[in-house]
N, C-alpha and C positions, 0 to 999 in steps of 0.2 A: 504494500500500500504506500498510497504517497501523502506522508500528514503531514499536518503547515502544525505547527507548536507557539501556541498561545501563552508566553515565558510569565506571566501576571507582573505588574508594575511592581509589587510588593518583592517578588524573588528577583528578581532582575535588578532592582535596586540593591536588593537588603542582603541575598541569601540566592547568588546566581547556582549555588552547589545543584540545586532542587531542578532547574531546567537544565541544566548541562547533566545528569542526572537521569533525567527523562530522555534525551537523546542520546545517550549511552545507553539506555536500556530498548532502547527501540530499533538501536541500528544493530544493537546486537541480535534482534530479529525477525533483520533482515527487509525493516523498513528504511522506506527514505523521508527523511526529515526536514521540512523545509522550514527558513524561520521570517518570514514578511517583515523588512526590516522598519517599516511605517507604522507598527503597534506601537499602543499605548494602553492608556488605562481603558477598562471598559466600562468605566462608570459608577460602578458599584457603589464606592462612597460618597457620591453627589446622590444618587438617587438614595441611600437609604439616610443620609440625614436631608432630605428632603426637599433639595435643589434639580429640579426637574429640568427648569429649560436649560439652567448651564449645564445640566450632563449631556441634552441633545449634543453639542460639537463632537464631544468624549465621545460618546457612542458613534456617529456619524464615522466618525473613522474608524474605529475597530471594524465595524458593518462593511465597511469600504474596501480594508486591510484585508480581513479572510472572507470575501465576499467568493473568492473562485470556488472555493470549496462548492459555494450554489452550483458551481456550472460546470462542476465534474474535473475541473484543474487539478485538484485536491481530493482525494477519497476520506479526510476526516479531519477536525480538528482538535486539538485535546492541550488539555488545561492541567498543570500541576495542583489547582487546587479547585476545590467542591466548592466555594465562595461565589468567584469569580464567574465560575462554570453557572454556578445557579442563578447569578444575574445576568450571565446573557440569555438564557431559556427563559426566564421568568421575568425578568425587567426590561429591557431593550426594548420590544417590540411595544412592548406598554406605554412606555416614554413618548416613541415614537407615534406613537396613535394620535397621546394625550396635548402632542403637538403641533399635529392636523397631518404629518409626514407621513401616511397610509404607503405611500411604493417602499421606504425605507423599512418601514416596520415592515413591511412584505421580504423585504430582502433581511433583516436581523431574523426573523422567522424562519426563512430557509437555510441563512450561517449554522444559527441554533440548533437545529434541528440535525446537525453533521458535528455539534461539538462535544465535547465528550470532558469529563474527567477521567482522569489518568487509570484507577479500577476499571471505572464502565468500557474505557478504550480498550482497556486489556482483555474483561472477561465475557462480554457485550457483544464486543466487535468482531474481539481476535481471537475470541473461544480460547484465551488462556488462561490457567489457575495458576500451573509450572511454569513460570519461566527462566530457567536454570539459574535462579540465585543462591550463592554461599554468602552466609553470613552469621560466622561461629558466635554470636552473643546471645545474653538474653536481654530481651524485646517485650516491652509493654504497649499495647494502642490505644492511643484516644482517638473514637469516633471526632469529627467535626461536628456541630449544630448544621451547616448548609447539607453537609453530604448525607446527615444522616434523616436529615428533614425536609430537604427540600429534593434536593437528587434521588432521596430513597433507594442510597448502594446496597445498603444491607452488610452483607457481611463479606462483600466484593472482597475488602482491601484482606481480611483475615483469612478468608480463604487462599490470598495472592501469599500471605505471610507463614501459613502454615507448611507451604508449599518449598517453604525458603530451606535449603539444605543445611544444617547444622545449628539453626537456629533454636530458642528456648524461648519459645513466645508464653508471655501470660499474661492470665486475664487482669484488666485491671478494674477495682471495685467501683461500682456506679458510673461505669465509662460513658453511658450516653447523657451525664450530667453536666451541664457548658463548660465551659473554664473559664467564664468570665470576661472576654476577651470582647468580643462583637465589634469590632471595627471602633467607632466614636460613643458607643455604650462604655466602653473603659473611661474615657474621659468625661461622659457629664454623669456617670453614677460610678465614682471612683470608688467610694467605702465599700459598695453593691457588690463592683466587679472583685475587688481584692478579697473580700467574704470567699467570693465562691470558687479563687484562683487558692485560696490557701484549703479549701476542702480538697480541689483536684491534687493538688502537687501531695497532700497529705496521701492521697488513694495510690498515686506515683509512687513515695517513696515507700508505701506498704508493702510492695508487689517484689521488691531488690533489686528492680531490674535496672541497669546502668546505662539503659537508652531508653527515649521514649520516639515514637514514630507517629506519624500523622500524615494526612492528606492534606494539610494547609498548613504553610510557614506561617501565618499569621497567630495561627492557635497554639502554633509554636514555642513563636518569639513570646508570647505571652506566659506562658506557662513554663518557657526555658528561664526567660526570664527569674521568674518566683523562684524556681530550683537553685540558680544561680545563686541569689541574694541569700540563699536556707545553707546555704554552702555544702548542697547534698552530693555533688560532682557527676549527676544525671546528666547525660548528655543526650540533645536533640537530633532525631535526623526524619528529612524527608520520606514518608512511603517509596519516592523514586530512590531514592540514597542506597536505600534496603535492599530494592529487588536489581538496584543495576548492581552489587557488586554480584563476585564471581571469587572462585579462586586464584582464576590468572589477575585478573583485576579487581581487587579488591577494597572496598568505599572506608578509608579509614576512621576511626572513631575522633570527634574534633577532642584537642587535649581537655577543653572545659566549655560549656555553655557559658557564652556572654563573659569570656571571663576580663576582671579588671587588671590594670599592673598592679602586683605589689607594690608597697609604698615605700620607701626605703625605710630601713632601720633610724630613727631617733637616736642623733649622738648629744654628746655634751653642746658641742657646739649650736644644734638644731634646737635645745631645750627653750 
């Protein structure tokens, strides 16, 4: 297949591991990966805090960007994360309505309708559960909120995880409970989100496991974050991270999440 790789603003800025990642595991096989270098955001954070017609531009170009996909250029397009993915299926077109643009929202509807997250591409499209990943640690998942409620993967990504050679996947308690994160929800219900980011990180560190995996950097970064600060030495990595390594190639564990410099040592002089 020929997939065009929708890298999301968020990895591509923050956490390029997660798409380079994706196209290592996809060329491994035995797709071709294309990457439309005119992407950008696809809107998601204008529309869910409630900025409608400035996200029309936003959108307007991603629609434009993997628009080939409509016309058969592209046989699919696929998203590293469930967020992203669930605003172009579920918001785009809606935008576009709400802004009299009926041929666009025609055209976001038919992008849509070829875009995939990263599980659904795999197990949906490509009829994969195996895809020859080694990866000797052990592995806790957190479901996403979008992927697991809006996307409705189910148990896509654990079945891809089970499937991983050498790995110690376990379950982690209350996994389909948020982490608190939600995009601009962390910032205007700050006490809200940290409440429920120190219940997840607590279910994290009950489980031993010294990674945690996900389908979104976003839920991540939020949740790496907390471990981070708890100084539990949990280390974060993408669902793609997981299934592209291999034996020959293998996805190394980062030394720390988030981590900060040491401060130097306080001398006499520094007192």
């Amino acid at each position: 297949m020929r997939i065009a790789l929708a890298a999301t603003c968020l990895a591509d800025t923050l956490f390029p591991g997660a798409p380079r990642a994706t196209v290592r595991l996809l060329e491994r096989l035995g797709h071709e990966v294309v990457f439309p270098t005119d992407q950008a955001c696809c809107g998601q954070m204008h529309v869910n805090t409630g900025y409608y017609r400035e996200a029309v531009p936003v959108i307007r170009n991603h629609v434009e960007t993997f628009a080939p996909v409509a016309d058969g250029e592209w046989d699919a397009v696929v998203m590293p994360s469930g967020s992203c993915t669930g605003s172009v299926r579920h918001q785009q077109a809606m935008v576009c309505r709400r802004a009299g643009l009926d041929d666009l929202a025609a055209t976001a509807e038919a992008v849509s309708a070829k875009t995939y997250e990263l599980s659904e591409l795999l197990v949906d499209v490509l009829g994969l559960t195996d895809v020859g990943a080694w990866f000797p640690h052990r592995v806790t998942y957190h479901p996403t909120c979008h992927s697991l409620r809006m996307l409705h993967v189910g148990d896509k990504p654990l079945r891809l995880l089970r499937a991983v050679e050498s790995i110690d996947l376990v379950e982690l308690p209350a996994a389909d409970s948020c982490c608190g994160f939600g995009g601009t929800f962390a910032l205007k219900n700050a006490d809200t989100s940290a409440a429920m980011l120190e219940d997840k990180t607590a279910n994290v560190r009950g489980t031993g496991a010294p990674v945690l995996t996900a389908g979104d950097m976003s839920c991540l970064m939020h949740i790496g974050g907390g471990l981070s600060r708890q100084g539990t030495g949990v280390r974060t990595l993408h669902l793609a991270e997981v299934l592209a390594s291999t034996r020959e190639e293998p996805t190394p564990l980062p030394e720390t999440t988030f981590s900060r410099p040491e401060r130097p040592a306080r001398t006499e002089a520094t007192r």
